[in-house]
TIZAPA-120130 format. One record per residue: y, z, x of N, C-alpha, C in turn. Coordinates in nm, 2 decimals, padded with zeros to 4 digits. Each point is the difference from the previous one (the first is absolute). Layout:
N
      nv      nw      nu     cav     caw     cau      cv      cw      cu
       Y       Z       X       Y       Z       X       Y       Z       X
...
***
This chain:
258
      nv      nw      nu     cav     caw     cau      cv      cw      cu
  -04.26  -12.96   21.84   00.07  -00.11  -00.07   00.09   00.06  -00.10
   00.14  -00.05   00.02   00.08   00.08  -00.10   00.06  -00.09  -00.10
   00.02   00.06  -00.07   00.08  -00.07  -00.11  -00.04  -00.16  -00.10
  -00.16   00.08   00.01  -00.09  -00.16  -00.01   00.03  -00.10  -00.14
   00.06   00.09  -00.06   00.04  -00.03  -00.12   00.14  -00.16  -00.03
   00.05   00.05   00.11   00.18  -00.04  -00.02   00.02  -00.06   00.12
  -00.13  -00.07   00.09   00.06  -00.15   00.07  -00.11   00.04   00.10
  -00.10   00.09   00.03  -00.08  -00.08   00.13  -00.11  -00.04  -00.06
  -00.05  -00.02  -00.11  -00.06  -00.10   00.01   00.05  -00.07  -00.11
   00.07  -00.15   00.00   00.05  -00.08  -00.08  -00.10  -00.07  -00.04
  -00.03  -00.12  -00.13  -00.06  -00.11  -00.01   00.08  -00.05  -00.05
  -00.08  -00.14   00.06   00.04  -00.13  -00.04  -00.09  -00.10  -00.07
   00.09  -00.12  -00.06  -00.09  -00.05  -00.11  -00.09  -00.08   00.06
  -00.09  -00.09  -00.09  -00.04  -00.09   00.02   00.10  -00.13   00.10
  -00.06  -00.08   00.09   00.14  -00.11   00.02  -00.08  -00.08  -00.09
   00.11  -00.09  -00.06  -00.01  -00.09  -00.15  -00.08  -00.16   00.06
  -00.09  -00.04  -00.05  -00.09  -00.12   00.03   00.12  -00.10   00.07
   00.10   00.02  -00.04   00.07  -00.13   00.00   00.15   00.03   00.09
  -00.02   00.16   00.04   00.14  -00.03   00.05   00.01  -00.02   00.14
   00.15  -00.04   00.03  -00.01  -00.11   00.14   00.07   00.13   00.12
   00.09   00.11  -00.04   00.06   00.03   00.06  -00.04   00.18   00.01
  -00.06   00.04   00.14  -00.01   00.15   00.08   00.11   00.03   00.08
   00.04   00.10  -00.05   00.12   00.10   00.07  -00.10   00.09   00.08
   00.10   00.07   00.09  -00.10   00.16   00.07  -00.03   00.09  -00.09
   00.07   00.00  -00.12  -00.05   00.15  -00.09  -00.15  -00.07  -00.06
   00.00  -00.08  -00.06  -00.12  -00.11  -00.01  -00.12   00.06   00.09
   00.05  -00.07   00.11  -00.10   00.02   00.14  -00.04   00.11   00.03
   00.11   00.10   00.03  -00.08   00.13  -00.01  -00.11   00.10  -00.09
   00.10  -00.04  -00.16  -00.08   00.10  -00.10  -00.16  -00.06   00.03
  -00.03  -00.13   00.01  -00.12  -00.06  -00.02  -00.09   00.02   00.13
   00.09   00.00   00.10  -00.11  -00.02   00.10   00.06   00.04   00.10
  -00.03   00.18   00.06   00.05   00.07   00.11  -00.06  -00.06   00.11
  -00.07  -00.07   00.02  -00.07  -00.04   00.12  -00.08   00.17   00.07
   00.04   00.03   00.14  -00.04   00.12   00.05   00.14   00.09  -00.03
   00.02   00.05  -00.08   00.08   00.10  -00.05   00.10   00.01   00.07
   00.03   00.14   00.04   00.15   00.00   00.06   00.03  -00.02   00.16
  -00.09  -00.09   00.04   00.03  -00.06   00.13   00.03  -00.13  -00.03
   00.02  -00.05  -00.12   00.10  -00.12  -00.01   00.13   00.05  -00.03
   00.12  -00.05   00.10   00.10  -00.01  -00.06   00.04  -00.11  -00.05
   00.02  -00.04  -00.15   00.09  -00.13  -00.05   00.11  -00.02   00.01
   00.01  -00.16   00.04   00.21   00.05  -00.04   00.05   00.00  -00.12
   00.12   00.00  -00.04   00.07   00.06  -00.11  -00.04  -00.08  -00.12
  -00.03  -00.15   00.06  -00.06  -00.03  -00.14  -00.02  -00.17   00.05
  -00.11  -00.07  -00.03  -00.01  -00.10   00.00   00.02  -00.13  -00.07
   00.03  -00.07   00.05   00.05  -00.14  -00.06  -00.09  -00.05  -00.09
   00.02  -00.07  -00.13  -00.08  -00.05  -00.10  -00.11  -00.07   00.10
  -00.12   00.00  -00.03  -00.05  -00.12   00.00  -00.11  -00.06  -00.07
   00.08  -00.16  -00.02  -00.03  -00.09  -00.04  -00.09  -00.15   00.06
   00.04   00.00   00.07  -00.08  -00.13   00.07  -00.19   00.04  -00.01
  -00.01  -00.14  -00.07  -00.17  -00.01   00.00  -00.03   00.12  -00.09
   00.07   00.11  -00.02  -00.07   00.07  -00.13  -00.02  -00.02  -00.12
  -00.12  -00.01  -00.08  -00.03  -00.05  -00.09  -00.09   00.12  -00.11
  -00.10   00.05   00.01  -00.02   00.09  -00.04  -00.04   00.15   00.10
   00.12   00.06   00.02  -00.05   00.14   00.06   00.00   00.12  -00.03
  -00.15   00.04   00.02  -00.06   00.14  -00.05   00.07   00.13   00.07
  -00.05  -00.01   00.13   00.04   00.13   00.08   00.07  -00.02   00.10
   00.05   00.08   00.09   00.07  -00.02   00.10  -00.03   00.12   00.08
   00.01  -00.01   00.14  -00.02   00.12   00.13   00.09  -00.05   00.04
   00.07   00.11   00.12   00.08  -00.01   00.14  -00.08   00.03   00.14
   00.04  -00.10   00.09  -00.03   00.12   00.12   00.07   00.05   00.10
  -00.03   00.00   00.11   00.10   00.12   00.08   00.16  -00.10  -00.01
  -00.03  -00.10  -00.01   00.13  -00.06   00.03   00.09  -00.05  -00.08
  -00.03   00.03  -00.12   00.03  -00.01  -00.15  -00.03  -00.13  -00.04
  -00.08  -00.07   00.05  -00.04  -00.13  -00.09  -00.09   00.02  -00.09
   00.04  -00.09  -00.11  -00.04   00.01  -00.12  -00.15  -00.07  -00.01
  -00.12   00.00  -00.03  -00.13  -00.03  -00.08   00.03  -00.03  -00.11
  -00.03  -00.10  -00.08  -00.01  -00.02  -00.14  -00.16  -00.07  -00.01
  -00.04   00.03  -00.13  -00.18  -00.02  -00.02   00.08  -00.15  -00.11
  -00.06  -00.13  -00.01   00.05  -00.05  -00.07  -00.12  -00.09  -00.13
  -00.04   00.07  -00.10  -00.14  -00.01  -00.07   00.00  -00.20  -00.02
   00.11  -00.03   00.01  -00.04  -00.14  -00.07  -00.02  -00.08   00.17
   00.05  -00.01   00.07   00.00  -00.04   00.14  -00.11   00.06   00.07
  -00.09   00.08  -00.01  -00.09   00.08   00.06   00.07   00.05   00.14
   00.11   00.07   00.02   00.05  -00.01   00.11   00.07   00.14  -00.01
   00.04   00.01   00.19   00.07   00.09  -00.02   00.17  -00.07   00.06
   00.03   00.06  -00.05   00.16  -00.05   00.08   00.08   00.10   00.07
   00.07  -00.05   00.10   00.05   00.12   00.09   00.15  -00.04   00.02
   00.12   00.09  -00.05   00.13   00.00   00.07   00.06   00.07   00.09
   00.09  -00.03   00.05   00.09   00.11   00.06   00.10   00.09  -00.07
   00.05   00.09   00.03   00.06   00.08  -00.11   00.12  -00.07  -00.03
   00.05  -00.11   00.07   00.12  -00.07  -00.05  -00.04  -00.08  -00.11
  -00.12  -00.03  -00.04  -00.07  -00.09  -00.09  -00.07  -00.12   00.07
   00.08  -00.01   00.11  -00.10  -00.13   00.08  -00.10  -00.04  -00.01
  -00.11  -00.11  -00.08  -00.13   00.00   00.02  -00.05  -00.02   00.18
  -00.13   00.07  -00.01  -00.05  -00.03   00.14  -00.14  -00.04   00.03
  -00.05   00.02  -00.15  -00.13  -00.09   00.04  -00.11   00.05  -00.11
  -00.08  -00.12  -00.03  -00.08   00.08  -00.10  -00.20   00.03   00.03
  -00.04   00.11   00.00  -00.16   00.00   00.01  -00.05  -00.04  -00.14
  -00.10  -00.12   00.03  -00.05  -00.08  -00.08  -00.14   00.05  -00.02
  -00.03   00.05  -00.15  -00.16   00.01  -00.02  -00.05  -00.07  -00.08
  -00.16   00.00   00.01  -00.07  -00.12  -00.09   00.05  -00.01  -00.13
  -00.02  -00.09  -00.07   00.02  -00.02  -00.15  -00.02   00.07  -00.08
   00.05   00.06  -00.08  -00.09   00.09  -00.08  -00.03   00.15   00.03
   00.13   00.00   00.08  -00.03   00.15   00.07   00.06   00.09  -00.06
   00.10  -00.02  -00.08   00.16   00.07  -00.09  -00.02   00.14   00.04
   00.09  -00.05   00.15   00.02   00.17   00.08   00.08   00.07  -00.06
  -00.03   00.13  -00.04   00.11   00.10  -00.09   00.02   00.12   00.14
  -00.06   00.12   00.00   00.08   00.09   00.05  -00.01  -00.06   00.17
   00.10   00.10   00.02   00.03   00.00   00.20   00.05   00.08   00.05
  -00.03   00.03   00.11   00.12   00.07   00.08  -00.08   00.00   00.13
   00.12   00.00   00.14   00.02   00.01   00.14   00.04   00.13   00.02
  -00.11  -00.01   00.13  -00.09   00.13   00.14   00.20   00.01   00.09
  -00.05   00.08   00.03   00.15   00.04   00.12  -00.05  -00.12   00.14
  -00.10  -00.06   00.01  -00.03  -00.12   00.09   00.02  -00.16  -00.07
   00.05   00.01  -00.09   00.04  -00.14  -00.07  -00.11  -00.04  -00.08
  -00.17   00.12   00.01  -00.12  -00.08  -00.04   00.03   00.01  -00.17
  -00.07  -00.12  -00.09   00.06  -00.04  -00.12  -00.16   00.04  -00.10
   00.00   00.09  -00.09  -00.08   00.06  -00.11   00.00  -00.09  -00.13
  -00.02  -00.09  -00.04   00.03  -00.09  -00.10  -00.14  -00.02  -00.11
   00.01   00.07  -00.12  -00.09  -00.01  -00.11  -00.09  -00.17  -00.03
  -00.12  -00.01   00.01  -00.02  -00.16  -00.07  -00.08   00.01  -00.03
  -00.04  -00.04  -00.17  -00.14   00.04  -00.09   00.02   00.11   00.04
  -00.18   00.08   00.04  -00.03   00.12   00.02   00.01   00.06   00.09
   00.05  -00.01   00.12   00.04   00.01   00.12   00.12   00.04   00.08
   00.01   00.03   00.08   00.16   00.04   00.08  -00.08  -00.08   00.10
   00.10  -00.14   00.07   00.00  -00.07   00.06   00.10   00.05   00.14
   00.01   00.05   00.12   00.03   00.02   00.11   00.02  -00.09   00.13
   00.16  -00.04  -00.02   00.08  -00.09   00.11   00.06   00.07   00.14
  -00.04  -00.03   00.10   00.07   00.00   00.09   00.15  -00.08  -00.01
   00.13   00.10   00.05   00.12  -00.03   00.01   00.02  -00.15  -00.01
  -00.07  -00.11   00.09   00.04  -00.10   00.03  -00.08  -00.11  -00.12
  -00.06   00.04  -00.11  -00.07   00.00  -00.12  -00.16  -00.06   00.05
  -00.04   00.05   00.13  -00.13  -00.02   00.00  -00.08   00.06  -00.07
  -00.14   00.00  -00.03  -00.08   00.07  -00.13  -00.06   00.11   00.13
  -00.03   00.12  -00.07  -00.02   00.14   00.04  -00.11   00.06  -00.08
  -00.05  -00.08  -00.09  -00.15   00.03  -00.06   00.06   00.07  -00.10
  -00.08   00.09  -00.08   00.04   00.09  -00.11   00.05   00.14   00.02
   00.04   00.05  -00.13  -00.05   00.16   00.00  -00.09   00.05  -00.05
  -00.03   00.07   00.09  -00.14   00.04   00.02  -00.11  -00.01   00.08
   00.02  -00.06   00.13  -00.08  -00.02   00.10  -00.05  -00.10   00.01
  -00.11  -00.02   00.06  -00.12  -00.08   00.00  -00.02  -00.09  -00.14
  -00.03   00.14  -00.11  -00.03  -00.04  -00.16   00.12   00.01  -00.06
   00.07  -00.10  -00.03   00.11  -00.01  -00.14   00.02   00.10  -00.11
   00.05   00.11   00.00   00.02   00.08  -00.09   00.06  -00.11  -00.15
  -00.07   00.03  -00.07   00.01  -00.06  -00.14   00.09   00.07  -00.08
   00.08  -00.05  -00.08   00.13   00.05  -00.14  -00.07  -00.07  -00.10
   00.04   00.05  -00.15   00.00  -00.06  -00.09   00.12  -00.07  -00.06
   00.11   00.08   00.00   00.13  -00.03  -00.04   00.14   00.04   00.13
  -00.03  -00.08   00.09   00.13   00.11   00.13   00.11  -00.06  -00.09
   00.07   00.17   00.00   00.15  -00.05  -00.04   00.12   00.04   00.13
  -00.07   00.08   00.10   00.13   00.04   00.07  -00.09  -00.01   00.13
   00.09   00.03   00.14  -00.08   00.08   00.14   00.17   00.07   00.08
  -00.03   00.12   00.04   00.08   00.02   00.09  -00.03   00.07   00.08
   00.07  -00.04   00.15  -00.04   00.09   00.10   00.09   00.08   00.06
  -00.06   00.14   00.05   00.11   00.09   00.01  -00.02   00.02   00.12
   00.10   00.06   00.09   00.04  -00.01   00.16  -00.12   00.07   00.08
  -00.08   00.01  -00.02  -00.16   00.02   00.08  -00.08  -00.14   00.00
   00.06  -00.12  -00.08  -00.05  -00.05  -00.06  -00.15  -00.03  -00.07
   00.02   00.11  -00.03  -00.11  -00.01  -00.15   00.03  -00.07  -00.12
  -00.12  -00.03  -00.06   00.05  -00.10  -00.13  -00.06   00.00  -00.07
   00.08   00.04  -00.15  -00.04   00.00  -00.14  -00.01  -00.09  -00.09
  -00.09  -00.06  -00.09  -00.02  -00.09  -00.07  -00.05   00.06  -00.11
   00.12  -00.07  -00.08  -00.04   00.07  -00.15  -00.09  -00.13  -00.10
  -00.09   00.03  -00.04  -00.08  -00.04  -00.08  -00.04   00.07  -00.19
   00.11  -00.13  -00.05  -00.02   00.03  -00.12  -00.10  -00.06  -00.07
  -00.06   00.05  -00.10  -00.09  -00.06  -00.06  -00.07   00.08  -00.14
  -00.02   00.00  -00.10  -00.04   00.08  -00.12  -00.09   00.14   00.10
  -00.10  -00.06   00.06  -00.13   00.09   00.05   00.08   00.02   00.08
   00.05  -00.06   00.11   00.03   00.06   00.10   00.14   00.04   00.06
   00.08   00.12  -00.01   00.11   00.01   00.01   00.00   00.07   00.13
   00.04  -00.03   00.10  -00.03   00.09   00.13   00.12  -00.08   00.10
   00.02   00.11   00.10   00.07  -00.06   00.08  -00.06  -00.01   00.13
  -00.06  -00.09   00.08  -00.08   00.00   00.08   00.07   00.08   00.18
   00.00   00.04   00.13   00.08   00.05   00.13  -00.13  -00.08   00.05
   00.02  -00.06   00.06  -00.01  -00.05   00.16   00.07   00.06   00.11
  -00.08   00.01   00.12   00.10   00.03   00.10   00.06  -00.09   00.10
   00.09  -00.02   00.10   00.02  -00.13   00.06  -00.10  -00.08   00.07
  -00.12   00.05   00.02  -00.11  -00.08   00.05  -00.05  -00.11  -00.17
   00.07   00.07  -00.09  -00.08  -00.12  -00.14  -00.15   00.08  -00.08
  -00.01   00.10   00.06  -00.11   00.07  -00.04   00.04   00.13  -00.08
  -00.07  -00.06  -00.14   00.03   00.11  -00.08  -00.03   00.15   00.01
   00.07   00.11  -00.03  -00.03   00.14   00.03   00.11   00.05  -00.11
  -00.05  -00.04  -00.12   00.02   00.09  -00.10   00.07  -00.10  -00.17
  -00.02   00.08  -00.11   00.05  -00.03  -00.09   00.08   00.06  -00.08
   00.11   00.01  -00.07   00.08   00.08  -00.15   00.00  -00.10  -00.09
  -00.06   00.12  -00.05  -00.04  -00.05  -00.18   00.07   00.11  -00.05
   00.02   00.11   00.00   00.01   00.10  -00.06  -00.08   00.04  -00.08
   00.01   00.19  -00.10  -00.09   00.01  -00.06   00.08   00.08  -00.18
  -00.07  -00.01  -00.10   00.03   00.06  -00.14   00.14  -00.08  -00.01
   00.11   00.12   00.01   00.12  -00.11  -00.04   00.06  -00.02   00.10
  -00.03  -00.04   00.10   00.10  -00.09   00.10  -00.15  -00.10  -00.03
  -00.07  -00.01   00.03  -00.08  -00.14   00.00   00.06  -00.11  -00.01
   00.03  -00.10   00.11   00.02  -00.13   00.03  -00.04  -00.08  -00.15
   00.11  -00.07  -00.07   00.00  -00.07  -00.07   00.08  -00.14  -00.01
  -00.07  -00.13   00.05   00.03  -00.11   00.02   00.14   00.06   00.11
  -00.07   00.00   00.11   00.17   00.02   00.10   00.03  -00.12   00.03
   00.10   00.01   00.06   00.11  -00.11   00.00   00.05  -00.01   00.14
   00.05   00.09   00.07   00.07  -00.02   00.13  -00.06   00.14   00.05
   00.04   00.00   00.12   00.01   00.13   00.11   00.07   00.01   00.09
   00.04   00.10   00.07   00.12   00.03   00.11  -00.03   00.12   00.07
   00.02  -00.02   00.10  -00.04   00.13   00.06   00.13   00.15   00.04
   00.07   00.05   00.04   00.09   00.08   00.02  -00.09   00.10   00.15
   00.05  -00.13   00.12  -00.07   00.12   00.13   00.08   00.09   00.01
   00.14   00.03   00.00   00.10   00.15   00.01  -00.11   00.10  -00.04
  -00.06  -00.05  -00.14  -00.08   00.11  -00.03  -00.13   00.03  -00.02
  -00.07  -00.16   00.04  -00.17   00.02  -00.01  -00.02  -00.02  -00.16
   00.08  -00.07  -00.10  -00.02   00.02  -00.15  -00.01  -00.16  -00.02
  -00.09  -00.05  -00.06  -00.08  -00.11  -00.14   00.09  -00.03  -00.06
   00.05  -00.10  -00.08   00.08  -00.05  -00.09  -00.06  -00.05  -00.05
  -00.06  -00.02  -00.18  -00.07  -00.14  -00.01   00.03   00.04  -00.18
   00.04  -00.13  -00.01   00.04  -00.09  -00.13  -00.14  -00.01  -00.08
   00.01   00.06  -00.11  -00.11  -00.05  -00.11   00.04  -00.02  -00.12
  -00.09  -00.03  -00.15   00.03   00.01  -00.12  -00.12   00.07  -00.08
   00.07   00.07  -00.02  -00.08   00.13  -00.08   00.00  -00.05  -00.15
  -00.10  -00.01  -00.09   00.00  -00.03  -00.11   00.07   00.12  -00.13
   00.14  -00.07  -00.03   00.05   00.08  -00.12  -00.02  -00.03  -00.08
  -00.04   00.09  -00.13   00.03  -00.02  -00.12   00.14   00.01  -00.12
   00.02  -00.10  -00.04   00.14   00.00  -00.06   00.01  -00.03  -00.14
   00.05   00.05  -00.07   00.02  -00.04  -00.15   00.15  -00.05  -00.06
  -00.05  -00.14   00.00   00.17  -00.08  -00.08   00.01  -00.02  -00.13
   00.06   00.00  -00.06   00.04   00.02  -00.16  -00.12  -00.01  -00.06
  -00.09   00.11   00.03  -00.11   00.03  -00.08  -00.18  -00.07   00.04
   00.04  -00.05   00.16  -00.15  -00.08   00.04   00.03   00.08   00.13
  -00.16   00.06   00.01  -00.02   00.03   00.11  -00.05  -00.06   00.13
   00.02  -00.03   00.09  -00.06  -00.10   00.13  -00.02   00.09   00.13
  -00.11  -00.05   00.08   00.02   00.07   00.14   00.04  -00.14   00.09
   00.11   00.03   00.07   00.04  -00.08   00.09   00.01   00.06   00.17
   00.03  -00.08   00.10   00.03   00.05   00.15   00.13   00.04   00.01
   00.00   00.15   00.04   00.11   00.06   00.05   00.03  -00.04   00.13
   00.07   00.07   00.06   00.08   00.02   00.15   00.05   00.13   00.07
  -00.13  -00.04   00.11   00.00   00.17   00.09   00.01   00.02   00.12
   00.07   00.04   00.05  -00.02   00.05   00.13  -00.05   00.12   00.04
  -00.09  -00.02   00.07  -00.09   00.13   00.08   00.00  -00.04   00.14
  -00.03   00.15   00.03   00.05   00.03   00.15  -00.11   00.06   00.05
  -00.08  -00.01   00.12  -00.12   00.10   00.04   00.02  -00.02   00.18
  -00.06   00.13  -00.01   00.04  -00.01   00.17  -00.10  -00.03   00.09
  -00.01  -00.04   00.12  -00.08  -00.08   00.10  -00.15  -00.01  -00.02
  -00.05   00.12  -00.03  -00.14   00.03  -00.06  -00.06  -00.07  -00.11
   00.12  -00.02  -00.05   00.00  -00.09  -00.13   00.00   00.10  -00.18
   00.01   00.15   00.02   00.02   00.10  -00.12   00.13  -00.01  -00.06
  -00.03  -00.04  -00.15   00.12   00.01  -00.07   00.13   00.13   00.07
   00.10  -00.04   00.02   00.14   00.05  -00.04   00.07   00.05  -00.11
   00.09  -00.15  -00.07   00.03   00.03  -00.14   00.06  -00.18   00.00
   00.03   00.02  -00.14  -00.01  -00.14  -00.05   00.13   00.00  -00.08
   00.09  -00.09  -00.02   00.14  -00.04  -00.10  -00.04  -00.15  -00.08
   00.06  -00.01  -00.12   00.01  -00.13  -00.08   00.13  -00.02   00.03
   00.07  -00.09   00.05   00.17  -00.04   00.01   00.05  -00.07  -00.09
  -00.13  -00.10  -00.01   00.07  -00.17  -00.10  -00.07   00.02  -00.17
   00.08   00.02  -00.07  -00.08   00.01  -00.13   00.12  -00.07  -00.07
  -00.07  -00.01  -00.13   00.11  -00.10  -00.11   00.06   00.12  -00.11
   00.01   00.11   00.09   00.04   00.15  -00.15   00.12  -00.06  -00.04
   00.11  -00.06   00.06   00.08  -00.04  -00.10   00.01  -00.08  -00.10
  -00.15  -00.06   00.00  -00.01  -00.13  -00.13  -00.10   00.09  -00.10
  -00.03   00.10   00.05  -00.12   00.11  -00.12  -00.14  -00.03   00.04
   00.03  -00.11   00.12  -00.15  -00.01   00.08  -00.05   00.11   00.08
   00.00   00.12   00.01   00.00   00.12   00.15  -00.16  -00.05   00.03
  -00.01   00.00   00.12  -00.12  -00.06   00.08  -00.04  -00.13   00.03
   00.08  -00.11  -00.08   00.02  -00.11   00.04   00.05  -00.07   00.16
  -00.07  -00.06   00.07   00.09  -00.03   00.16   00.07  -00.11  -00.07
   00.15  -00.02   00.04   00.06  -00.06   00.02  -00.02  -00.14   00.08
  -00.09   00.03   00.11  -00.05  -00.13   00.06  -00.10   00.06   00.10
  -00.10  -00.14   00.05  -00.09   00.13   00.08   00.02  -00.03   00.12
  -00.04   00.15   00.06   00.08   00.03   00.12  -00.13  -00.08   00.09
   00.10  -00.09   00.12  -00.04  -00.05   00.10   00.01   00.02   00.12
   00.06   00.15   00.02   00.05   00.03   00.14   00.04   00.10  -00.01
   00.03   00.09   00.12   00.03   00.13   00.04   00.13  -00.01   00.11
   00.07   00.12  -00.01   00.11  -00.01   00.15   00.01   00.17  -00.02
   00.03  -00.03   00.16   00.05   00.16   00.03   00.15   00.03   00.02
***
């Protein structure tokens, strides 16, 4: 991995409760789908139709757009021209947040505690995790990388971990990290197959002192570990140093790109 510093691994913000309109820089930073066997096109058309509140967004092989939509319990699906084309409807009360799409069209979609598994055509495909429902406390992200394996990050005070499944849905392994990389409330993941390297967004707790009160607040980190899951090395990008905040995030990170 080179030059990890100065653009291969980018973040992006949160998308805002309320906003109506995803471009492709949007789409990608948040949600690689299976890494670099998607090609996107140069950039996608706003869209708007039927969006109302949307969390996350995937692509898949064809560059259509997934959007998770928390107030609609739904997912919504475009074309990269913006076209609506149809939406997968979940129970009540489901406020789907993370997702992302298999190199087969199959659809990974967060609900409660659970990763919910659609077949292409949005038939139900049971869970992740097999037989038994692998359980989350807090999913904030999933992605899957061109073996399709899949990562699910689970934030939560106790439990900061990033869960690998393999494409059968059966777990075979965790990163947590350990001392000072240790997983702290993560946020996103991404994978980098060119090189077999982890991407995953956390917030490390800083301590800061403003005109004379001291506070610990969540930072902004990127760490990198490779297939095995052993720390690498780790960068802060987004801090508020030029307001006298240093360790302050700017906004928290919701996504990874390569």
């Amino acid at each position: 991995m080179k030059n990890r510093t100065s653009g291969k691994a980018r973040a992006a913000s949160e998308v805002g409760m309320k906003m109506v309109q995803v471009t492709i820089i949007l789409a990608i930073a948040i949600a690689l789908a299976a890494g670099s066997a998607f090609a996107a096109p140069a950039r996608i058309a706003s869209l708007e139709q039927y969006v109302q509140d949307p969390v996350r967004v995937a692509l898949d092989a064809a560059g259509n757009v997934y959007v998770t939509d928390m107030i609609h319990n739904s997912v919504l699906v475009y074309r990269s021209t913006g076209a609506y084309v149809g939406t997968l409807n979940l129970p009540p009360k489901s406020y789907p947040r993370a997702i992302a799409v298999n190199a087969n069209g199959a659809l990974y979609v967060g609900v409660g505690s659970q990763v919910k598994v659609f077949n292409a055509d949005f038939s139900s495909a049971g869970c992740l995790g097999g037989a038994v429902c692998a359980n989350f406390k807090n999913l904030n992200d999933i992605h899957v990388d061109g073996a399709g394996n899949i990562y699910a990050v689970d934030n939560y005070p106790e439990i900061s971990v990033v869960k690998v499944f393999d494409a059968r849905g059966v777990l075979t392994g965790t990163i947590s990290g350990s001392d000072a990389s240790r997983l702290n409330k993560p946020t996103a993941v991404a994978v980098d197959d060119a090189n077999g390297e982890i991407i995953i967004a956390d917030q490390p707790d800083v301590v800061v002192t403003t005109n004379g009160t001291t506070a610990t607040v969540s930072g902004t980190r990127i760490q990198v570990f490779d297939a095995q899951g052993k720390y690498l090395l780790s960068f802060s990008p987004l801090t508020k140093s030029q307001e006298g905040l240093a360790g302050v995030n700017l906004w928290q990170v919701m996504g990874l790109a390569l």
